[in-house]
C-alpha positions as CSV (number, residue, x, y, z in Angstrom):
1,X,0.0,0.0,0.0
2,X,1.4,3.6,-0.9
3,X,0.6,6.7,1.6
4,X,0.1,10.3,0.0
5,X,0.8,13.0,2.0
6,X,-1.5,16.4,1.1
7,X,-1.6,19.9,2.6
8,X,-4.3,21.8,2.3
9,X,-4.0,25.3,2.0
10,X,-7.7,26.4,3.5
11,X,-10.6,25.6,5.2
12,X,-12.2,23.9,2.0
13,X,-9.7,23.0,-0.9
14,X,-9.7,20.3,-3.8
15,X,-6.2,19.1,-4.0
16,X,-5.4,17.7,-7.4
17,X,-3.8,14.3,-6.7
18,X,-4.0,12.6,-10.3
19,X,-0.8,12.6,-11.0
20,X,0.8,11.5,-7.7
21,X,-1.7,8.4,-8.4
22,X,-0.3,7.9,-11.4
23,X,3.3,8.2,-10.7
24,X,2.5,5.7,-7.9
25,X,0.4,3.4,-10.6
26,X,3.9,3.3,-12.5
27,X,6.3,2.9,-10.0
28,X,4.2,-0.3,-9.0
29,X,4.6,-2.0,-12.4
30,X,1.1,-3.1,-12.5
31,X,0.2,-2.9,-16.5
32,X,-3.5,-4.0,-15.5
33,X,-5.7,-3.9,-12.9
34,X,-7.5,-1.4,-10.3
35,X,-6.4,1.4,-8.0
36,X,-8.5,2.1,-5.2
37,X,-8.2,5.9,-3.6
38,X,-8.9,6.1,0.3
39,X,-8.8,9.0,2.8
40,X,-9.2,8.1,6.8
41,X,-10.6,11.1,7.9
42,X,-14.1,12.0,8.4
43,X,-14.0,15.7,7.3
44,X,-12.5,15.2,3.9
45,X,-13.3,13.0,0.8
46,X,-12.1,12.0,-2.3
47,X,-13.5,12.6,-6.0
48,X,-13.4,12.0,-9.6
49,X,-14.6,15.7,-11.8
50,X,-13.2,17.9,-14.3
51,X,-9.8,19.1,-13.2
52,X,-9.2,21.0,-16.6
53,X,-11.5,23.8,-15.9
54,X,-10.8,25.3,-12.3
55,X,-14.7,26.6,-12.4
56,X,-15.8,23.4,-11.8
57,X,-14.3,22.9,-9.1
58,X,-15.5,26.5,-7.6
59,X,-19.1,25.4,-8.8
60,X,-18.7,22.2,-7.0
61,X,-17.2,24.1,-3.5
62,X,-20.6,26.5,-4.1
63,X,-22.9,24.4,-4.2
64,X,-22.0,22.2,-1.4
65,X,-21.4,25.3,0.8
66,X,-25.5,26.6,-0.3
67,X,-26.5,23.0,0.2
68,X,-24.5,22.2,3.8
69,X,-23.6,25.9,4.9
70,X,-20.8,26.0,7.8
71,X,-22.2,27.2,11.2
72,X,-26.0,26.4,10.8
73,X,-26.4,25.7,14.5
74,X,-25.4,22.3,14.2
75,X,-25.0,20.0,17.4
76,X,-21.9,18.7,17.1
77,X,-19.7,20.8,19.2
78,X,-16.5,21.0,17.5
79,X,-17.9,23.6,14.9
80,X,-17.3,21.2,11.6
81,X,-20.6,19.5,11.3
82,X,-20.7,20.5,8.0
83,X,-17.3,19.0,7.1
84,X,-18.8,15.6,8.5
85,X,-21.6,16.0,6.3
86,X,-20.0,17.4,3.0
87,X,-17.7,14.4,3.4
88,X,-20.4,11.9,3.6
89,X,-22.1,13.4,0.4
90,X,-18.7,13.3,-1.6
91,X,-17.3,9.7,-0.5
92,X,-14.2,8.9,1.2
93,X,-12.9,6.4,-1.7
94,X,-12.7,6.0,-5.6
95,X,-11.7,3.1,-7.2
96,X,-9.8,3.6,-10.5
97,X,-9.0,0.8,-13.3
98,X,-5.6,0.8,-14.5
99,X,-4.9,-0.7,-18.2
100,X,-1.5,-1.0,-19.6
101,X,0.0,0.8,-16.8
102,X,-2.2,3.7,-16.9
103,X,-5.1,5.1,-15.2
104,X,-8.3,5.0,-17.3
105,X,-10.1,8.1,-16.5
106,X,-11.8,10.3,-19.0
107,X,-10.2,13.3,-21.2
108,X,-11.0,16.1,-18.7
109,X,-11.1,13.5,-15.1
110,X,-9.3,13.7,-13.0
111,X,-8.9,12.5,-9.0
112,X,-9.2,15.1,-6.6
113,X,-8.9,15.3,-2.6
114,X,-11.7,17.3,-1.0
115,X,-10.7,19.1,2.6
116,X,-13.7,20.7,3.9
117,X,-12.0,21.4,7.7
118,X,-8.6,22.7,6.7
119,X,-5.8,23.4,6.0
120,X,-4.4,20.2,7.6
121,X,-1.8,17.5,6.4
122,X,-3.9,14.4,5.6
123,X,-2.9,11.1,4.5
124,X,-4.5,9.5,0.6
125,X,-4.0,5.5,1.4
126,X,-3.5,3.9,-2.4
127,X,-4.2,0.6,-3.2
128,X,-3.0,-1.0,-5.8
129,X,-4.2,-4.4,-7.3
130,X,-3.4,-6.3,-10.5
């Protein structure tokens, strides 16, 4: 298993981590089979989405912010409820097939990390499976 270590620079940031998959897709040799993506945290996730437009990903962080909006008198007391719950709406994992020793994603995907209680240093767990 590989370990990816992110910073975040703010409170909610999409980290584009599609390459460091990749580079860690080659170095394992595997021509064909699946990568699976995994973050262990419960305030941040981890996506697939257009990472060749940067709107996107501002639409994206706007609409879960009108949808989940931080400090809405939530209970939980450590003031990141809606971290916990933007997290549960994007996914903590994404599983990737590899073929010939690259990731098959489409033209514009790509594999993003999604901090919603930033910035931090968080760990992208990378399994790799032929």
């Amino acid at each position: 298993m590989n370990i990816l270590q992110i910073r975040t620079s703010s409170r909610v940031d999409f980290v584009d981590i599609t390459s460091r998959v990749q580079a860690a897709v080659t170095e394992s040799q595997i021509k064909d089979g699946i990568v699976v993506v995994y973050v262990p945290h419960t305030t941040c996730g981890i996506t697939i989405n257009e990472h060749a437009d940067p709107d996107v990903v501002r639409d994206i962080q706007y609409q879960l912010a009108n949808l989940v909006p931080y400090q809405k008198g939530y209970h939980h007391m450590e003031g990141n409820a809606d971290s916990h719950i933007k997290t549960s709406m994007v996914g903590s994992s994404e599983t990737v097939i590899i073929e010939d020793g690259r990731l098959v994603l489409g033209t514009w995907q790509g594999i993003f990390l999604c901090e919603f209680d930033g910035p931090r240093s968080r760990k992208v767990y990378l399994k790799i499976v032929a």
